[in-house]
LOVO-409553 format. One line per 10 residues: number of its first residue (from 1); their letters; for each residue x, y, z of N, C-alpha, C. Coordinates in Angstrom, 3 decimals, padded with zeros to 6 digits. Layout:
<tidos>
NUM> a> X,Y,Z,X,Y,Z,X,Y,Z ~ ...
</tidos>
This chain:
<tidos>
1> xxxxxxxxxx> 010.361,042.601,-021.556,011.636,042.022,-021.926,011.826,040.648,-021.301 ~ 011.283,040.483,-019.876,011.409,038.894,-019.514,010.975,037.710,-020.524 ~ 009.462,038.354,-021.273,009.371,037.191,-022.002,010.525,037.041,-023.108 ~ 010.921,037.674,-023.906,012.128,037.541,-024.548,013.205,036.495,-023.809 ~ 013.257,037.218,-023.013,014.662,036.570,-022.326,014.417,035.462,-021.781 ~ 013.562,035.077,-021.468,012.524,033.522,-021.204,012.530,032.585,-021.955 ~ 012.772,033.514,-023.606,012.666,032.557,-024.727,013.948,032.765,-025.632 ~ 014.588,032.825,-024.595,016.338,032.942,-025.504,016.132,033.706,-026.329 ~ 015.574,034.875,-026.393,015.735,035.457,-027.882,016.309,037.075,-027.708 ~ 017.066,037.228,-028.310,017.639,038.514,-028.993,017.196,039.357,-029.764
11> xxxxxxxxxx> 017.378,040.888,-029.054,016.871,042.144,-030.306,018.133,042.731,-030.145 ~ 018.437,042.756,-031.685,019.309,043.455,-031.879,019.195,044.626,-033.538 ~ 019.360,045.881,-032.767,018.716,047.056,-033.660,019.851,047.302,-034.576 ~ 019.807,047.184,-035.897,021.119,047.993,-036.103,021.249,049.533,-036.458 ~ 019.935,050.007,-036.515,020.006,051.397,-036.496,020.258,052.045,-035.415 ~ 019.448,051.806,-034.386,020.089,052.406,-033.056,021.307,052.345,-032.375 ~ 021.470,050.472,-032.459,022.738,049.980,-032.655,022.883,049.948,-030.870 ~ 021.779,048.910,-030.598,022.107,048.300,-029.395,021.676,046.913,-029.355 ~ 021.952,045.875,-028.777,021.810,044.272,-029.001,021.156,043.881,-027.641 ~ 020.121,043.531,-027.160,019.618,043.306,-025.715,020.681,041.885,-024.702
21> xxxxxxxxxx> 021.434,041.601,-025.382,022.526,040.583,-024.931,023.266,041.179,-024.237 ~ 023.333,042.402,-024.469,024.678,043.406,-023.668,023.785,043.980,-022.323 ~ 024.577,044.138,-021.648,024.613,045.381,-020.679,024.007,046.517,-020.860 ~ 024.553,047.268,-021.855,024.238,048.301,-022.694,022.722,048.294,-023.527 ~ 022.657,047.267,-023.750,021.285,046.975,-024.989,020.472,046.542,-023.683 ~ 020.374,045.782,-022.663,019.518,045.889,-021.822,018.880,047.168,-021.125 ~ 019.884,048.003,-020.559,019.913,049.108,-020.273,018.905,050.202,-020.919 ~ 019.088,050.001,-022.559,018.633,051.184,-023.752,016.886,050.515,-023.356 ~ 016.897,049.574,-023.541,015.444,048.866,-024.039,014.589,048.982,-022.167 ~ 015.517,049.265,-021.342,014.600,049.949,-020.187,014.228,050.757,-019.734
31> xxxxxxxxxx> 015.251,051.685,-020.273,015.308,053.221,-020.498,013.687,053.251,-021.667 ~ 014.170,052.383,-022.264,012.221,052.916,-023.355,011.238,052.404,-022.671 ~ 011.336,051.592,-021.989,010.226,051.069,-021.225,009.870,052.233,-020.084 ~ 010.813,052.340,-019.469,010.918,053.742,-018.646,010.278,055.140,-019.052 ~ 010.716,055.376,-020.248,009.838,056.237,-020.906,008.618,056.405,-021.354 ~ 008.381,055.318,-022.060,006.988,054.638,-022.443,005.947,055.068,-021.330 ~ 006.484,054.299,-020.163,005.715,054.168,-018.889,005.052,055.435,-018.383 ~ 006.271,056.430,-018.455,006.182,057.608,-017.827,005.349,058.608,-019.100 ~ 005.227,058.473,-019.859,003.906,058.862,-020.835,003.109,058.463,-020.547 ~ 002.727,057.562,-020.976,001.046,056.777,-020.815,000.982,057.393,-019.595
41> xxxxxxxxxx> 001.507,057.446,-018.092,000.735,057.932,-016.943,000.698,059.503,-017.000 ~ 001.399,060.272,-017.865,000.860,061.678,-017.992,000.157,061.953,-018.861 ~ -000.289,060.349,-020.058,-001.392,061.387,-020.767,-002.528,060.410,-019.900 ~ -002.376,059.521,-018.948,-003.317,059.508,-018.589,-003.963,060.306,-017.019 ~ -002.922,061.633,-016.715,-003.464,062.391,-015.708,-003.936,063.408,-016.390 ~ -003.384,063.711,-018.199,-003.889,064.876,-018.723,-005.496,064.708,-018.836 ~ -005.672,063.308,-019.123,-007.287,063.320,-019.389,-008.088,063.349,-018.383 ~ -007.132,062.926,-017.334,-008.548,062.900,-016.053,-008.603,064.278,-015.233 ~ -007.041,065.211,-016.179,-007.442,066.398,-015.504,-008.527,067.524,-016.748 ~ -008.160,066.663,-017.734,-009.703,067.344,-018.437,-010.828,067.303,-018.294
51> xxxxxxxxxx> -010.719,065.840,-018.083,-012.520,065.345,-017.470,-012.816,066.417,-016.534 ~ -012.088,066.061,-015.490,-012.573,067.175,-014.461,-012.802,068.572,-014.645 ~ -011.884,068.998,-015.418,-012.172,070.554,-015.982,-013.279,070.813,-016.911 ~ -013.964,069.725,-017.764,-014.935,069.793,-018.133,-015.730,070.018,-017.239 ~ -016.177,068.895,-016.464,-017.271,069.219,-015.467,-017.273,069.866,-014.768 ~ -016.252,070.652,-014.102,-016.751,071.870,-013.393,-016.990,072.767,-013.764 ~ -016.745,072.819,-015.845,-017.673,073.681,-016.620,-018.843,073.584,-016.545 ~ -019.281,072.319,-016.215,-020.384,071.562,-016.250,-021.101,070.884,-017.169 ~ -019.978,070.810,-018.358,-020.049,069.680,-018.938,-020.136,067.815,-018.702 ~ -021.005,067.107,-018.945,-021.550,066.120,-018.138,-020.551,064.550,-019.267
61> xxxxxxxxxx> -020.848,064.601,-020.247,-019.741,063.887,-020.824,-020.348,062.567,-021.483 ~ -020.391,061.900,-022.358,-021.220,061.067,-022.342,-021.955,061.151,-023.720 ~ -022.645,060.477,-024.608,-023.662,060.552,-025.477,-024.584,061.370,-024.784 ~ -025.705,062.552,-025.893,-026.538,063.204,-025.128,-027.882,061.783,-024.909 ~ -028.835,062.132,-023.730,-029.791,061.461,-024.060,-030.831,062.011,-025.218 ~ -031.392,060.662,-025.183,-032.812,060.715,-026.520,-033.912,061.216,-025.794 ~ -034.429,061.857,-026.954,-035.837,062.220,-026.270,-036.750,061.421,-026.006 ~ -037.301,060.902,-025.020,-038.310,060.354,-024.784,-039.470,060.710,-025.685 ~ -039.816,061.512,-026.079,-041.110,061.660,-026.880,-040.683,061.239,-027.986 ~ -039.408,061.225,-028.579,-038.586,061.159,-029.931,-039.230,059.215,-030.303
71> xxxxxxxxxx> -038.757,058.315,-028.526,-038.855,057.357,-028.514,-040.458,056.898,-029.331 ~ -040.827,057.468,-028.361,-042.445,056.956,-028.245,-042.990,057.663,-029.408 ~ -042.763,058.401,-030.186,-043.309,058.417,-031.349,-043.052,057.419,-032.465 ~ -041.222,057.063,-032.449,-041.171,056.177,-032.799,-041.651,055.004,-032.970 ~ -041.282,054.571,-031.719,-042.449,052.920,-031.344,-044.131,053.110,-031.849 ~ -045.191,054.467,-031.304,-046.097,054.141,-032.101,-045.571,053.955,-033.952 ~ -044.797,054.802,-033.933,-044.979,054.664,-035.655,-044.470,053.073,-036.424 ~ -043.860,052.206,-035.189,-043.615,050.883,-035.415,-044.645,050.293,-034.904 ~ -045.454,050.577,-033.915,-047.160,049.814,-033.844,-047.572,049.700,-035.014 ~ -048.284,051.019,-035.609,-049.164,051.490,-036.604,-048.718,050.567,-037.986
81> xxxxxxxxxx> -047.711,049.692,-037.975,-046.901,048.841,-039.364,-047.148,049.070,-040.597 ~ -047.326,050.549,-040.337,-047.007,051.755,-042.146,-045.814,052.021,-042.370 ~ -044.818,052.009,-041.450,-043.572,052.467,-042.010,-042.893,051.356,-041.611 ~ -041.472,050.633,-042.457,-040.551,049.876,-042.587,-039.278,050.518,-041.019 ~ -038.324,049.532,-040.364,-037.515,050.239,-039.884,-036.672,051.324,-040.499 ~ -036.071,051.363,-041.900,-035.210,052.339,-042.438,-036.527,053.144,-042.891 ~ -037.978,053.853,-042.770,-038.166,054.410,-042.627,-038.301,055.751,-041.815 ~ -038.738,054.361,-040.652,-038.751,055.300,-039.263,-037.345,055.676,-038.985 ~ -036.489,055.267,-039.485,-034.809,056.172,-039.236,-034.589,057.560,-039.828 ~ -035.304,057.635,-041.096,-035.017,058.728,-041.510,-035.915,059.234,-040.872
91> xxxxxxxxxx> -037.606,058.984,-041.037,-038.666,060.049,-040.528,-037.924,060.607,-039.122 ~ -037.196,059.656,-038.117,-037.286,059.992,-036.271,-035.745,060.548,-036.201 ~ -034.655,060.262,-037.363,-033.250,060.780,-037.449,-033.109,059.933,-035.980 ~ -033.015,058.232,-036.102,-033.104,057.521,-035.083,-032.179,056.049,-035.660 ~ -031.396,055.768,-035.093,-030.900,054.486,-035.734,-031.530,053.559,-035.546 ~ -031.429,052.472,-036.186,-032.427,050.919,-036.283,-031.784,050.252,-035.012 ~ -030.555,050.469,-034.935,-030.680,049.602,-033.490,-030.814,050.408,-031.943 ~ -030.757,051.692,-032.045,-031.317,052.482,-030.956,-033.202,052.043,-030.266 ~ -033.654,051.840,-032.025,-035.255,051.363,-031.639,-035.334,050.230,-031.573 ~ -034.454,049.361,-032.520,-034.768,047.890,-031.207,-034.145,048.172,-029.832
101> xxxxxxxxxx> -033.859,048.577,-029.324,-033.377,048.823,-028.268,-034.529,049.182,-026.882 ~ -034.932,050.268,-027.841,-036.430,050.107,-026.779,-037.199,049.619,-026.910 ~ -037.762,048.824,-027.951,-038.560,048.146,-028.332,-038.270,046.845,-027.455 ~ -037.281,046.525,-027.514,-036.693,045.205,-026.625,-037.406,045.225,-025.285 ~ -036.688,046.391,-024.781,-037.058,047.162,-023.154,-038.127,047.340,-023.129 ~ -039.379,047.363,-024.127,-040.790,047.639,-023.815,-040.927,046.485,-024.050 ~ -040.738,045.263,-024.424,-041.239,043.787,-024.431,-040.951,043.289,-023.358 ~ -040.119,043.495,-022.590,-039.202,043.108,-021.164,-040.154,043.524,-019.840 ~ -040.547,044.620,-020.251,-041.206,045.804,-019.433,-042.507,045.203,-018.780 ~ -043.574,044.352,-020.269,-044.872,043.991,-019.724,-044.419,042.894,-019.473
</tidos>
């Protein structure tokens, strides 16, 4: 609301039927801010009390990892330059930019 009021400017609702010029209309529009506020920090203790309840299911959280062999079959089958990238996606059920990805990391590597 400061920037508003910084910039001379007025909200005035007529459905709710409060004007931020007043007393009253200041009041309403802090009261929502107030509220607002006080949500966002309980849905953000609900999630971190899920997180946690996940993992002491022992749920870990996260994308699963790739298989390493999944990788490296891949990449040979991008050595061997018989198959196109949207091949090797369907043959490895691997996205095109997951394998540049290691492909990158194995150019980096030597």
């Amino acid at each position: 609301m400061d920037y508003f009021e910084d910039k001379k400017v007025r909200i005035i609702s007529l459905k709710e039927q409060f004007d931020t010029s007043t007393p009253h209309g200041r009041f309403a529009i802090g009261l929502f801010q107030l509220v607002n506020e006080f949500e966002v920090e309980l849905t953000r203790e609900r999630v971190a009390e899920g997180i946690a309840a996940a993992r002491a299911k022992g749920h870990v959280g996260g994308r699963p990892k790739i298989n390493k062999t999944k990788i490296e079959k891949a990449m040979k089958l991008y050595d061997e330059k018989k198959y196109t990238i949207s091949e090797i996606e369907t043959i490895m059920k691997l996205s095109a930019s997951t394998l540049y990805r290691y492909l990158k990391q194995r150019e980096s590597d030597v």
